[in-house]
C-alpha positions as protocol buffer text, in pm:
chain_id: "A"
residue {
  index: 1
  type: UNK
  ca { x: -5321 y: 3374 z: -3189 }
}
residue {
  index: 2
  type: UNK
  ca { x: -5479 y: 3198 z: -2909 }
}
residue {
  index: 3
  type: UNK
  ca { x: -5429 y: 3254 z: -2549 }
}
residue {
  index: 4
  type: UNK
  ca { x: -5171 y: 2978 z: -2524 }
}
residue {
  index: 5
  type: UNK
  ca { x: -4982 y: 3108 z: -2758 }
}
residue {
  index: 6
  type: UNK
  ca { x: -4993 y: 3447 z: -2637 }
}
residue {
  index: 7
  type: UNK
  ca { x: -4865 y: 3278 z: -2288 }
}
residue {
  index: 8
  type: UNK
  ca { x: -4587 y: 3099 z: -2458 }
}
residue {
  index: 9
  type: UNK
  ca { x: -4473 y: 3415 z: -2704 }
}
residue {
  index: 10
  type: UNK
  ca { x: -4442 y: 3598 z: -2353 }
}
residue {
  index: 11
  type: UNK
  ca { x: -4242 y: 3339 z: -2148 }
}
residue {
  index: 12
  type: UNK
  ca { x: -4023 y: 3340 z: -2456 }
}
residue {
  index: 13
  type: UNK
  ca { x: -4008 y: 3711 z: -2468 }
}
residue {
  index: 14
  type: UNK
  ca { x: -3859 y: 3718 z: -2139 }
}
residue {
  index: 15
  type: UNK
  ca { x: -3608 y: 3377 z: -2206 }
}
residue {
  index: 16
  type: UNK
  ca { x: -3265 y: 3500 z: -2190 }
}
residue {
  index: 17
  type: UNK
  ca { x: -2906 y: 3378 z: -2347 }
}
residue {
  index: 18
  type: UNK
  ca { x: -2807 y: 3081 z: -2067 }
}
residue {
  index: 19
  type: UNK
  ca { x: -3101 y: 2917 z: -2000 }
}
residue {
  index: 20
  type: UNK
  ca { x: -3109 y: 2528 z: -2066 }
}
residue {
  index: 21
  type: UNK
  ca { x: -3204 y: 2467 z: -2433 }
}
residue {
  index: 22
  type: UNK
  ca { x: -3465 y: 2236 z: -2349 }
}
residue {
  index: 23
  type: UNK
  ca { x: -3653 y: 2474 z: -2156 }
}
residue {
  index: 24
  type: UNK
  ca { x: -3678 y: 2719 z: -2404 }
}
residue {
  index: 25
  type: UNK
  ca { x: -3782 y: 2417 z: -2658 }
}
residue {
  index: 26
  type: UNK
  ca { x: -4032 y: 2280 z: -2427 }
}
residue {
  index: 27
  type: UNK
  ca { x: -4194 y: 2655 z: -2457 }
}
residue {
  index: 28
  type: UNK
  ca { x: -4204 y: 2695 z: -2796 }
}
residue {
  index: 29
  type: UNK
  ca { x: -4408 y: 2422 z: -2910 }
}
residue {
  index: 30
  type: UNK
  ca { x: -4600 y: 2474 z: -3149 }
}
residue {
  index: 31
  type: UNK
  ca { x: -4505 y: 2884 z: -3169 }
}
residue {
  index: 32
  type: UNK
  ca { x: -4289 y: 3073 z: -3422 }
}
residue {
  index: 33
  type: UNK
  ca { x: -3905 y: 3023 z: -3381 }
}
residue {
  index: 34
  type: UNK
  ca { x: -3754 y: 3347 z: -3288 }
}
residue {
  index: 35
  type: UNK
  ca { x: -3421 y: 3560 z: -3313 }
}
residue {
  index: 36
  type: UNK
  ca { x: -3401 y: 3544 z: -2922 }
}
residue {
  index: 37
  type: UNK
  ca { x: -3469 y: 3154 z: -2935 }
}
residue {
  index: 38
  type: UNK
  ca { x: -3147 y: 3147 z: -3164 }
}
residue {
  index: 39
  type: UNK
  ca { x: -2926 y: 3352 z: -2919 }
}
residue {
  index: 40
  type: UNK
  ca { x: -3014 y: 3108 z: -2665 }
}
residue {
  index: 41
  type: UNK
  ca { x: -2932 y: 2824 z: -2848 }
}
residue {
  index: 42
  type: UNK
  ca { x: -2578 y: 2937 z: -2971 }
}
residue {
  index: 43
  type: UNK
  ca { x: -2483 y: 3076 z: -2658 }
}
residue {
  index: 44
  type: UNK
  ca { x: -2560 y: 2678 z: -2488 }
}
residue {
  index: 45
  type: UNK
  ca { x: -2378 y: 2561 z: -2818 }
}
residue {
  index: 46
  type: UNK
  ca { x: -2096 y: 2805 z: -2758 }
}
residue {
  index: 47
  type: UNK
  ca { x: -2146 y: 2673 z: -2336 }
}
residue {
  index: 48
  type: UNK
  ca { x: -2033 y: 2291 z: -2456 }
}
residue {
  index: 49
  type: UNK
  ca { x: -1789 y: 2394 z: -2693 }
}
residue {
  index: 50
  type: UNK
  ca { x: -1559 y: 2567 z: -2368 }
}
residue {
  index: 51
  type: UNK
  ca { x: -1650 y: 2290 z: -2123 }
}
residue {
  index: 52
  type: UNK
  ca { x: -1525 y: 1992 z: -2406 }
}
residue {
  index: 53
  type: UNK
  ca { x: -1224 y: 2215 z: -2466 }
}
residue {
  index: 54
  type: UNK
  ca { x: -1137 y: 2228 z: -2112 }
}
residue {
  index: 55
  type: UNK
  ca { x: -1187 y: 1866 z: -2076 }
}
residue {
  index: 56
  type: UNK
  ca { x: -918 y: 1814 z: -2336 }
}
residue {
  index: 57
  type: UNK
  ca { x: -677 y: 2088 z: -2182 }
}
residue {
  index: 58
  type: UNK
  ca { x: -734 y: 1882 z: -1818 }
}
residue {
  index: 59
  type: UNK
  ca { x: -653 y: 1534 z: -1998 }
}
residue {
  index: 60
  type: UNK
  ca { x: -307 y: 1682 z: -2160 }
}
residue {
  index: 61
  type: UNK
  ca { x: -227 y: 1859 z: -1841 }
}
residue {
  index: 62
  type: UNK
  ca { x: -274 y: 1455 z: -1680 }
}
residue {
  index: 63
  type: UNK
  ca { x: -150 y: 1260 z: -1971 }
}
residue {
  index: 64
  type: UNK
  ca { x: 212 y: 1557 z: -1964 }
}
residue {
  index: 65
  type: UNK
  ca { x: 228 y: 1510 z: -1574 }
}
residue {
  index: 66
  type: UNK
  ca { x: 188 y: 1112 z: -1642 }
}
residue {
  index: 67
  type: UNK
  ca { x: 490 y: 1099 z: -1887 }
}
residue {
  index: 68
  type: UNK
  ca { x: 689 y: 1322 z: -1654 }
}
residue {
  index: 69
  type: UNK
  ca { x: 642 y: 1041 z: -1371 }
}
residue {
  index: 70
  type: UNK
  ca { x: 720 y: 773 z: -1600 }
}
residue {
  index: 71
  type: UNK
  ca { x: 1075 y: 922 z: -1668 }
}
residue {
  index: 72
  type: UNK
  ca { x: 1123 y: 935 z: -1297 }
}
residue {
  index: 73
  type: UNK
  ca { x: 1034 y: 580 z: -1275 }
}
residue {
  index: 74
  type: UNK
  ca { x: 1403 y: 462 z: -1168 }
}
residue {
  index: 75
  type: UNK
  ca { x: 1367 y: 684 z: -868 }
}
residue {
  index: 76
  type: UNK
  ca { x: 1035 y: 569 z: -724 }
}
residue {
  index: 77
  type: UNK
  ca { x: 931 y: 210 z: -637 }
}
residue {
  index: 78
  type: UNK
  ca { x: 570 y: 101 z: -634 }
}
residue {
  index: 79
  type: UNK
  ca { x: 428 y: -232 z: -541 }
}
residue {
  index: 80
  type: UNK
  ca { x: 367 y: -407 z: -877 }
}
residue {
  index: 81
  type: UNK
  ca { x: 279 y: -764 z: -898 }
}
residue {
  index: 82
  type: UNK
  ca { x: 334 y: -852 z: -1274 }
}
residue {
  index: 83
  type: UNK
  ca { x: 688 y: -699 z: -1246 }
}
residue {
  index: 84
  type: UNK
  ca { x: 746 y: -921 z: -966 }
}
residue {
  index: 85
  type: UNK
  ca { x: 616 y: -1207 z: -1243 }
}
residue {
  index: 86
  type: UNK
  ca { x: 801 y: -1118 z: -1496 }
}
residue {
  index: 87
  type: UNK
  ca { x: 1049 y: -924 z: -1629 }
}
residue {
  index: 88
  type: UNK
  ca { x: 1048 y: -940 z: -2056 }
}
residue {
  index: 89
  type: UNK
  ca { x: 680 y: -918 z: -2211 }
}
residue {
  index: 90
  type: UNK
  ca { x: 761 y: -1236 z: -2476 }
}
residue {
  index: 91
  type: UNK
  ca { x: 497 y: -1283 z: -2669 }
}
residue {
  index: 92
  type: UNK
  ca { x: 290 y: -1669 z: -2680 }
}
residue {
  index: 93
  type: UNK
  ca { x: 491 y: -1772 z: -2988 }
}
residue {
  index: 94
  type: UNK
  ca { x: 831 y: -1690 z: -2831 }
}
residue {
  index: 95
  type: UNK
  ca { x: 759 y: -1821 z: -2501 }
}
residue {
  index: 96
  type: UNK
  ca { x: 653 y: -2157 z: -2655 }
}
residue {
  index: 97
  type: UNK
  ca { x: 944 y: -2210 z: -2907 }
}
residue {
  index: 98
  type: UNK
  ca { x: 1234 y: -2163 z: -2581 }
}
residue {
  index: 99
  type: UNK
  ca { x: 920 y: -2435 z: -2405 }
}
residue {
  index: 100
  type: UNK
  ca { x: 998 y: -2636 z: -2713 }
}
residue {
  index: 101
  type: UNK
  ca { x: 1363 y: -2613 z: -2697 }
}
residue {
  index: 102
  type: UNK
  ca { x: 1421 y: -2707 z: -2372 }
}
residue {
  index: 103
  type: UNK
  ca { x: 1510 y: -2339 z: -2238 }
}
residue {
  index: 104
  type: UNK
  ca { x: 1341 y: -2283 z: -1875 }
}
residue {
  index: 105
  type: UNK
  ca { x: 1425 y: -1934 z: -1753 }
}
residue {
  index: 106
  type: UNK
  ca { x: 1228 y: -1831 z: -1402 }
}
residue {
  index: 107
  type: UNK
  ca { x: 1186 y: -1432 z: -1361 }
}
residue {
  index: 108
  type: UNK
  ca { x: 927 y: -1464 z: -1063 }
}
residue {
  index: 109
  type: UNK
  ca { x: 1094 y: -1307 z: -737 }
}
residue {
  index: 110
  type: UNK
  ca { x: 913 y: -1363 z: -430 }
}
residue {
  index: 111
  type: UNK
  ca { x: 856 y: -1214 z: -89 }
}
residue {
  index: 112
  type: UNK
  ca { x: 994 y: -1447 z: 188 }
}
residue {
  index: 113
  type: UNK
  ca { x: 1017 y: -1419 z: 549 }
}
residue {
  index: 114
  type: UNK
  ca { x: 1279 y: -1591 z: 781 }
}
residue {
  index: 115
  type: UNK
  ca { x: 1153 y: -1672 z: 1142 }
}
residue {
  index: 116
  type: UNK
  ca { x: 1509 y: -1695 z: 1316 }
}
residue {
  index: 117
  type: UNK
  ca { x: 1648 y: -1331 z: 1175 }
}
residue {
  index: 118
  type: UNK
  ca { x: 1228 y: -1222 z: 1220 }
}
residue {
  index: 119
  type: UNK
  ca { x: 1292 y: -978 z: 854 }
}
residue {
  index: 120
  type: UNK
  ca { x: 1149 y: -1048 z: 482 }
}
residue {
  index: 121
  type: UNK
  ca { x: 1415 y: -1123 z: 232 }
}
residue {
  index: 122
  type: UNK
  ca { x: 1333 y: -1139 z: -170 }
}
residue {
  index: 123
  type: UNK
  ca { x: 1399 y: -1457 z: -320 }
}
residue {
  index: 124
  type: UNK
  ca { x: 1503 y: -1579 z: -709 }
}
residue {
  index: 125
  type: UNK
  ca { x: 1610 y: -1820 z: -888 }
}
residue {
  index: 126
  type: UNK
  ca { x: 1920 y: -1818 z: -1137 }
}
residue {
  index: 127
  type: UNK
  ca { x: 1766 y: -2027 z: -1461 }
}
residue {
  index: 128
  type: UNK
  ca { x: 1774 y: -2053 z: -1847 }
}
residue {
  index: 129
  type: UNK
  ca { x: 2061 y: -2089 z: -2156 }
}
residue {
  index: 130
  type: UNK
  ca { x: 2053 y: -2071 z: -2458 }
}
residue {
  index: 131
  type: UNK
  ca { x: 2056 y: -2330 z: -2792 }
}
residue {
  index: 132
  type: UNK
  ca { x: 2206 y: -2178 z: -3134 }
}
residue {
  index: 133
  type: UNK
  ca { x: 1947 y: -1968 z: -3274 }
}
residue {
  index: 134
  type: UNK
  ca { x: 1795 y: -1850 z: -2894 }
}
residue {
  index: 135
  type: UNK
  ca { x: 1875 y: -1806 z: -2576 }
}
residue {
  index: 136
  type: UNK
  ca { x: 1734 y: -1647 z: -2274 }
}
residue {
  index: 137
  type: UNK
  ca { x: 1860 y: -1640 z: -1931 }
}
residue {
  index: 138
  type: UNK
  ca { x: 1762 y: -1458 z: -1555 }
}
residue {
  index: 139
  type: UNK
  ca { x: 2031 y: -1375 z: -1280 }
}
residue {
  index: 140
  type: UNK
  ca { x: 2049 y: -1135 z: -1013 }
}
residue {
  index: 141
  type: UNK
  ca { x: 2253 y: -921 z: -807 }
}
residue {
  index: 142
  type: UNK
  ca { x: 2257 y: -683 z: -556 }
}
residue {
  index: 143
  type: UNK
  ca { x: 2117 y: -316 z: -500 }
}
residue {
  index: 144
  type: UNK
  ca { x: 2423 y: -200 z: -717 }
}
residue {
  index: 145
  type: UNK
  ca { x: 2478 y: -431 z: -914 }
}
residue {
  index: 146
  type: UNK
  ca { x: 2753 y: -664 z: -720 }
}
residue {
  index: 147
  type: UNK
  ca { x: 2774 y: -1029 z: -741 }
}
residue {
  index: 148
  type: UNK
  ca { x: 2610 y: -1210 z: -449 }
}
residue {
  index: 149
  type: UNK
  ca { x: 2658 y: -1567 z: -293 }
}
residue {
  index: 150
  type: UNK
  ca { x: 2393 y: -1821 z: -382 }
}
residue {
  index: 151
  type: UNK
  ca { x: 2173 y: -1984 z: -106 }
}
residue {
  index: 152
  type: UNK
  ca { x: 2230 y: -2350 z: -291 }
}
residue {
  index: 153
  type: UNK
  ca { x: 2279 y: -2478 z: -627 }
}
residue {
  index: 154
  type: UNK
  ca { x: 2054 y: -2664 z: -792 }
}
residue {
  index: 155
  type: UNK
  ca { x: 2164 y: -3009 z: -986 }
}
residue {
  index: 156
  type: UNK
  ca { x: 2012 y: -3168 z: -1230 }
}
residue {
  index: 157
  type: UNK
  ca { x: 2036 y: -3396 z: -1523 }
}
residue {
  index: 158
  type: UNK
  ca { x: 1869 y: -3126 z: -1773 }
}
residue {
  index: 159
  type: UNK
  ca { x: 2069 y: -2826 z: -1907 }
}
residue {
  index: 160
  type: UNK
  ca { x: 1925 y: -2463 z: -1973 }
}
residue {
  index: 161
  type: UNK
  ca { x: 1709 y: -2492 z: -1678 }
}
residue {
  index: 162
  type: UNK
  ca { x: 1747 y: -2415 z: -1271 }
}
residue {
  index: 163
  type: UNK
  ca { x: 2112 y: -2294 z: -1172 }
}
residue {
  index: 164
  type: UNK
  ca { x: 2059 y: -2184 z: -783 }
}
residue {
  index: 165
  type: UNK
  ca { x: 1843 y: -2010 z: -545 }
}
residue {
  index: 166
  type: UNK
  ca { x: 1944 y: -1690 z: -412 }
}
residue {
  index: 167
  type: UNK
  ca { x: 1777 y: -1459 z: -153 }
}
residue {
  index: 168
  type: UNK
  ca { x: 1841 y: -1114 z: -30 }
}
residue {
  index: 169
  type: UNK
  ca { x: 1707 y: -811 z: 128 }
}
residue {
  index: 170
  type: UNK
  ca { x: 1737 y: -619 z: -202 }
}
residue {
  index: 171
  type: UNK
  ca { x: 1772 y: -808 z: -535 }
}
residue {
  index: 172
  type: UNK
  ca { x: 1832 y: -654 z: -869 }
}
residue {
  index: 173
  type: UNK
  ca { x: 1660 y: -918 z: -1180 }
}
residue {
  index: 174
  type: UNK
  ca { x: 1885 y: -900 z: -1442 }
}
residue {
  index: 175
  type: UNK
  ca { x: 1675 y: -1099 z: -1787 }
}
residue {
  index: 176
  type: UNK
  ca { x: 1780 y: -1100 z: -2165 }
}
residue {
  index: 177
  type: UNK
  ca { x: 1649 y: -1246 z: -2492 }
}
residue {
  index: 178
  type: UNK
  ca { x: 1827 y: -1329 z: -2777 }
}
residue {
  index: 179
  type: UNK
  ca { x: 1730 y: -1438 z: -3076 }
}
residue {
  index: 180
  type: UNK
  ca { x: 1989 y: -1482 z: -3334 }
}
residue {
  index: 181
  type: UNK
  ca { x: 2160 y: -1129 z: -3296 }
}
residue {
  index: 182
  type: UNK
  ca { x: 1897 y: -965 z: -3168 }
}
residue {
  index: 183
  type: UNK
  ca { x: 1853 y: -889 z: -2780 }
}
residue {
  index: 184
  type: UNK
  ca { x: 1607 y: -816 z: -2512 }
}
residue {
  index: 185
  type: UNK
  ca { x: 1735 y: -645 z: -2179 }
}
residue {
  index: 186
  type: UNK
  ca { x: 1548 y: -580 z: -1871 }
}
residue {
  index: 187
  type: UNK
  ca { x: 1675 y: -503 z: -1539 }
}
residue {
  index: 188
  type: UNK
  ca { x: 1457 y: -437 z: -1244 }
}
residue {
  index: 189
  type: UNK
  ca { x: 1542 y: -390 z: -872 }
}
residue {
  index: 190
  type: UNK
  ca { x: 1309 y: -552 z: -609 }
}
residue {
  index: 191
  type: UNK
  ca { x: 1263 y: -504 z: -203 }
}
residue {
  index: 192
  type: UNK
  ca { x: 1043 y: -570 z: 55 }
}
residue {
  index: 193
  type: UNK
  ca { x: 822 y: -188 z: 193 }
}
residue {
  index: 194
  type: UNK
  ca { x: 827 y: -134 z: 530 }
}
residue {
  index: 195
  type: UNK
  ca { x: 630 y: -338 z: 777 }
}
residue {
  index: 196
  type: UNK
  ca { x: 310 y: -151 z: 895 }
}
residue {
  index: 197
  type: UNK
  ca { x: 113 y: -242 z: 1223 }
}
residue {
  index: 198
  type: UNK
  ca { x: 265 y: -604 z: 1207 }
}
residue {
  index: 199
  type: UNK
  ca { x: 149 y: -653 z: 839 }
}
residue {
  index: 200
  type: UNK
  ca { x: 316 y: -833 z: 589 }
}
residue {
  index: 201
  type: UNK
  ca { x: 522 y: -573 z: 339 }
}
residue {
  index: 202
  type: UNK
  ca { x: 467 y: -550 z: -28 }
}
residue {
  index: 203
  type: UNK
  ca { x: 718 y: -651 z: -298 }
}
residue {
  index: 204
  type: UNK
  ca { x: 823 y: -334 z: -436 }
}
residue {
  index: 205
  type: UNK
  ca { x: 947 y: -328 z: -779 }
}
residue {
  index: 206
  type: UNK
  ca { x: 1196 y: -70 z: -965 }
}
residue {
  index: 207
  type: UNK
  ca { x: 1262 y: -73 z: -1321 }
}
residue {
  index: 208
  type: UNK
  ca { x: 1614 y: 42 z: -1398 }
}
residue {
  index: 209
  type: UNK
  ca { x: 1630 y: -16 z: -1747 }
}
residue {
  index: 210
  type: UNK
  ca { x: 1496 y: -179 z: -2033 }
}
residue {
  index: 211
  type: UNK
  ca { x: 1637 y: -228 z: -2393 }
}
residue {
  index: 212
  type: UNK
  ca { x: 1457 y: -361 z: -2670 }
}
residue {
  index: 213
  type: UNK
  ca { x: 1566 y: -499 z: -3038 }
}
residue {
  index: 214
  type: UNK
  ca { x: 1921 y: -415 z: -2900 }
}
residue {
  index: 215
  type: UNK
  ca { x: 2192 y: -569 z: -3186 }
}
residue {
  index: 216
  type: UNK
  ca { x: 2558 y: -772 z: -3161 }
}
residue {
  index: 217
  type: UNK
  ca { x: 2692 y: -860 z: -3451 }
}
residue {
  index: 218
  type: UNK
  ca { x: 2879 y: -1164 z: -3300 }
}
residue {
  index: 219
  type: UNK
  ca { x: 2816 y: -1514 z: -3308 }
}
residue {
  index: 220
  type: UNK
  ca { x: 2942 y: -1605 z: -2955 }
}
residue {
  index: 221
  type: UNK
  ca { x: 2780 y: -1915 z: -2939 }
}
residue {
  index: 222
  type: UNK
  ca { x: 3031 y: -2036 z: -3233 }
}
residue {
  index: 223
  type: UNK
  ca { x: 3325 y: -1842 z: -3428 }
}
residue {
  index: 224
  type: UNK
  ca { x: 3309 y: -1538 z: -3162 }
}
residue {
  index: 225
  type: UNK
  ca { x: 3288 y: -1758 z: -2868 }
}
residue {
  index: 226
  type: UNK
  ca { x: 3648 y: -1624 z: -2715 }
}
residue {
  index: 227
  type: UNK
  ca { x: 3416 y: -1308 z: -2675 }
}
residue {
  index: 228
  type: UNK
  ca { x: 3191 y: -1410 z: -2448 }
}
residue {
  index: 229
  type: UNK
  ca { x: 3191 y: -1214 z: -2139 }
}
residue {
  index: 230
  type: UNK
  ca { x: 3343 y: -936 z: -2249 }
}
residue {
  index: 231
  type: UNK
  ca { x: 3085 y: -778 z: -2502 }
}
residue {
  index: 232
  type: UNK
  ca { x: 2771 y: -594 z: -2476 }
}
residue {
  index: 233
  type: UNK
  ca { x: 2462 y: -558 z: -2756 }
}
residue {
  index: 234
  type: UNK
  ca { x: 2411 y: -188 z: -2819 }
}
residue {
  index: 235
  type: UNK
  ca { x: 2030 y: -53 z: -2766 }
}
residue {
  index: 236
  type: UNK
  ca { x: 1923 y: 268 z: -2957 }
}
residue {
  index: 237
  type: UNK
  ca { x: 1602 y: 464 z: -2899 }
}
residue {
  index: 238
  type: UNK
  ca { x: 1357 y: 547 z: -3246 }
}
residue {
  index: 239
  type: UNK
  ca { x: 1543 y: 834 z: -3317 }
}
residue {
  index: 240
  type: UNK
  ca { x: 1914 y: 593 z: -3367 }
}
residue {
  index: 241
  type: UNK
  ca { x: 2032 y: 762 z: -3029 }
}
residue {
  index: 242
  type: UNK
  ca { x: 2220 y: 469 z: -2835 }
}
residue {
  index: 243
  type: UNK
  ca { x: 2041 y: 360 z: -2513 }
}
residue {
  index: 244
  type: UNK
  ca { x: 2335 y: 310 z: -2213 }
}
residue {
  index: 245
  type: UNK
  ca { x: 2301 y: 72 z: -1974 }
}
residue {
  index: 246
  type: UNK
  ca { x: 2364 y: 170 z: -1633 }
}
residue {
  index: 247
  type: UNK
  ca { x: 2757 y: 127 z: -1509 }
}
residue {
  index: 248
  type: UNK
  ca { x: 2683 y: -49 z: -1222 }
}
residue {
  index: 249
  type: UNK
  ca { x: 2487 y: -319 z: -1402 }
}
residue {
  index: 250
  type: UNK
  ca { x: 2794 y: -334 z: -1703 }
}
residue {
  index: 251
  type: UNK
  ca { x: 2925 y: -643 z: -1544 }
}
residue {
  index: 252
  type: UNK
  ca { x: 2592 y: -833 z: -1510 }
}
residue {
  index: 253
  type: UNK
  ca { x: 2508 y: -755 z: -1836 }
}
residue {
  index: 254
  type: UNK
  ca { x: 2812 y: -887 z: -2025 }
}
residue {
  index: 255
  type: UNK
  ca { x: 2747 y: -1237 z: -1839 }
}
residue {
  index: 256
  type: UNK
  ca { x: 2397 y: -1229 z: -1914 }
}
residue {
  index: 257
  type: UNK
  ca { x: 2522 y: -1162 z: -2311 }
}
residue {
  index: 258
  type: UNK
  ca { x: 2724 y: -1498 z: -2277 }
}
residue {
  index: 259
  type: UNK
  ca { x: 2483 y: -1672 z: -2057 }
}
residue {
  index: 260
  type: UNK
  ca { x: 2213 y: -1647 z: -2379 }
}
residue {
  index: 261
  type: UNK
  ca { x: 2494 y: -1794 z: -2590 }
}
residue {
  index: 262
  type: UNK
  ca { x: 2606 y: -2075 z: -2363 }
}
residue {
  index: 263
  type: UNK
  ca { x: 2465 y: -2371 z: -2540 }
}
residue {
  index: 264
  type: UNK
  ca { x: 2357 y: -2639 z: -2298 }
}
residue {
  index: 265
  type: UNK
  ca { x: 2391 y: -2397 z: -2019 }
}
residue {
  index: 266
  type: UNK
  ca { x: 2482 y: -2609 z: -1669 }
}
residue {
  index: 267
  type: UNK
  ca { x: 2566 y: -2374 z: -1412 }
}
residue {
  index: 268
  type: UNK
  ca { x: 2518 y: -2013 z: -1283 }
}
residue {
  index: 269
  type: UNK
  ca { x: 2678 y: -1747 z: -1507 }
}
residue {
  index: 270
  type: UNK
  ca { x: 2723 y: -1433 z: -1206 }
}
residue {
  index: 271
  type: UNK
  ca { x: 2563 y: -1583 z: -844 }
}
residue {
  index: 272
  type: UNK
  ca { x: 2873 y: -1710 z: -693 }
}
residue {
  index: 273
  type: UNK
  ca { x: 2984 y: -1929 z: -457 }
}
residue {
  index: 274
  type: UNK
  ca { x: 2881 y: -1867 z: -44 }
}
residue {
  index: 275
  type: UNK
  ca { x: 3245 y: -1817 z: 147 }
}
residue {
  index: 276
  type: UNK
  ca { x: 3311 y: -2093 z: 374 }
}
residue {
  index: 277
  type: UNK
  ca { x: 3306 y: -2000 z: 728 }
}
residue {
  index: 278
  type: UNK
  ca { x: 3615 y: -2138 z: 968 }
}
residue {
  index: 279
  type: UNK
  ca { x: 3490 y: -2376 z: 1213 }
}
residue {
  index: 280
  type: UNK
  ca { x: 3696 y: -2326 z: 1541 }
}
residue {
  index: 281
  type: UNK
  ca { x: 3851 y: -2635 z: 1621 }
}
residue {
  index: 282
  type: UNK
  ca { x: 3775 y: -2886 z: 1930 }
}
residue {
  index: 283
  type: UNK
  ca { x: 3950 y: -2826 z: 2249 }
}
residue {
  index: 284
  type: UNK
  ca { x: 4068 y: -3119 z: 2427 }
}
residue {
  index: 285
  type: UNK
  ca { x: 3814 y: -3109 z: 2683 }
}
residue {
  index: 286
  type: UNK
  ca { x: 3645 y: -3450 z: 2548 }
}
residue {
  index: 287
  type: UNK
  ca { x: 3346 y: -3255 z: 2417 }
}
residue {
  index: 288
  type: UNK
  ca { x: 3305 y: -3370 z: 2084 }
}
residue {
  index: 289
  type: UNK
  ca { x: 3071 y: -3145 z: 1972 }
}
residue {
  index: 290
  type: UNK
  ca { x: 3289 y: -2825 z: 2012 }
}
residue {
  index: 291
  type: UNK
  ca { x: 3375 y: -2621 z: 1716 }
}
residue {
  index: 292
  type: UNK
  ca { x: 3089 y: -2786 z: 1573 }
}
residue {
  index: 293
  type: UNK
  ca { x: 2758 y: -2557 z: 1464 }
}
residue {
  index: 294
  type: UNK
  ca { x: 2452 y: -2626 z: 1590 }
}
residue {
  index: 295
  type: UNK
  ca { x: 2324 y: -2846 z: 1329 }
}
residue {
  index: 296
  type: UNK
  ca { x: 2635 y: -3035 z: 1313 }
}
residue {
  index: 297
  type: UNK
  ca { x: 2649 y: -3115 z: 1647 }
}
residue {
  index: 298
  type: UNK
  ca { x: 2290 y: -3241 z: 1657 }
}
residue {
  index: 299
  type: UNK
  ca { x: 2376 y: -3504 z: 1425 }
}
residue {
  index: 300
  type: UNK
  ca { x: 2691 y: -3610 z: 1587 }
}
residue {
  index: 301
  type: UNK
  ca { x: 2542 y: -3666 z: 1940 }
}
């Protein structure tokens, strides 16, 4: 044995279960493996195998404390921009046969601020119909579900397109897909956070619910039509257990159900019609703009 080795047989003598394998491998080159050299070894071995099975514990403890938030998820609001987009994830295919039909549903919402009331408001549009084999169709309500007024109506030659604007502090998307007898359902609740140092709020976004491959076995766009409006598609979860959709959104959901029927669609299916406000009549006092708003008497002077 030469003097090298006798240095490296006695720095391995003294190596001890725990050091870093590569230390003990960068001494024993070229020397006799030993017992102790195989101690070290398993107990690194045996060193990995706890830390990778703590890793995994850590990642279940996340991925168990992540599902536990997602079922709290129509409690708590975050600012998410592609729920603000959209609503129903259609795929390419689906999207471009209601393109090729005619069928032009809007589920944007947008954040909107009004300069004379100085507060952001969220803003959508009532759109879509439905032809005999498809349909799809986007409304909206309010925080519980209510009807609210429209801000205008929108006209036009086309049908299954743009029905009105609407705008509100809180706004509750109400979407569905049909094809044939088969429906989509997603409703979503959307408000403005609060204003921070003067800087413009996010777009918060709530899902409520959301029903997939939901099934009515009526044709209400034909022989069932007398139906319409008064039915609901039932949704079921994998295991066959049926999937309720919240009370307060019953009402917006059975006129979404005949909206996606209503062939040629024209007009909105829930926004309704603004109340008209009294204007106080014009006292003889030869003003002619009294009882006249502002607007209105602008254009009469």
């Amino acid at each position: 044995m030469t003097n090298g080795d006798t240095v490296n047989s006695g720095a391995a003598a003294g190596s001890k279960p725990g050091r870093w394998i590569g230390d003990i491998s960068a001494e024993r080159v070229d020397s006799v493996w030993r017992p102790e050299d195989h101690e070290a070894v398993i107990h690194n071995l045996q060193a990995s195998d706890r830390l990778a099975t703590q890793v995994v514990e850590f990642a279940t403890r996340k991925a168990v404390g992540r599902s536990q938030n997602t079922s709290q998820e129509r409690t708590n609001m975050e600012a998410n921009p592609k729920l603000n987009i959209r609503g129903l994830r259609l795929p390419p295919p689906t999207v471009k046969r209601l393109g090729e039909t005619g069928i032009f549903a809007r589920p944007e919402v947008s954040l909107e601020y009004q300069s004379l009331t100085r507060r952001y408001v969220v803003r959508g549009v009532e759109s879509g119909g439905a032809v005999t084999d498809l349909g799809r169709y986007v409304t909206f309500a309010g925080e519980n579900g209510e009807q609210l007024p429209w801000l205008q109506p929108i006209d036009s030659l086309a049908v299954n397109g743009v029905h009105a604007v609407v705008v509100a502090t809180v706004l509750t998307r109400v979407e569905m897909f049909r094809m044939g007898r088969t429906y989509e359902l997603v409703i979503t609740k959307h408000r403005p956070s609060a204003v921070q140092n003067g800087s413009r709020p996010k777009l918060l976004a709530e899902e409520v619910f959301r029903g997939a491959n939901g099934y009515l076995g009526l044709e209400l766009w034909g022989k069932d039509k007398a139906l319409a409006g008064t039915v609901l598609p039932q949704f079921f979860t994998r295991a066959g257990e049926e999937i309720e959709i919240p009370t307060a959104f019953v009402s917006p959901g059975k006129a979404l159900t005949a909206a996606v029927n209503s062939i040629g669609c024209k007009s909105s299916c829930y926004l309704t019609a603004p109340t008209a406000t009294a204007v106080e009549p014009a006292r003889e006092s030869g003003d002619r703009t009294q009882g006249l708003t502002p607007e209105m008497a602008a254009t009469s002077v």
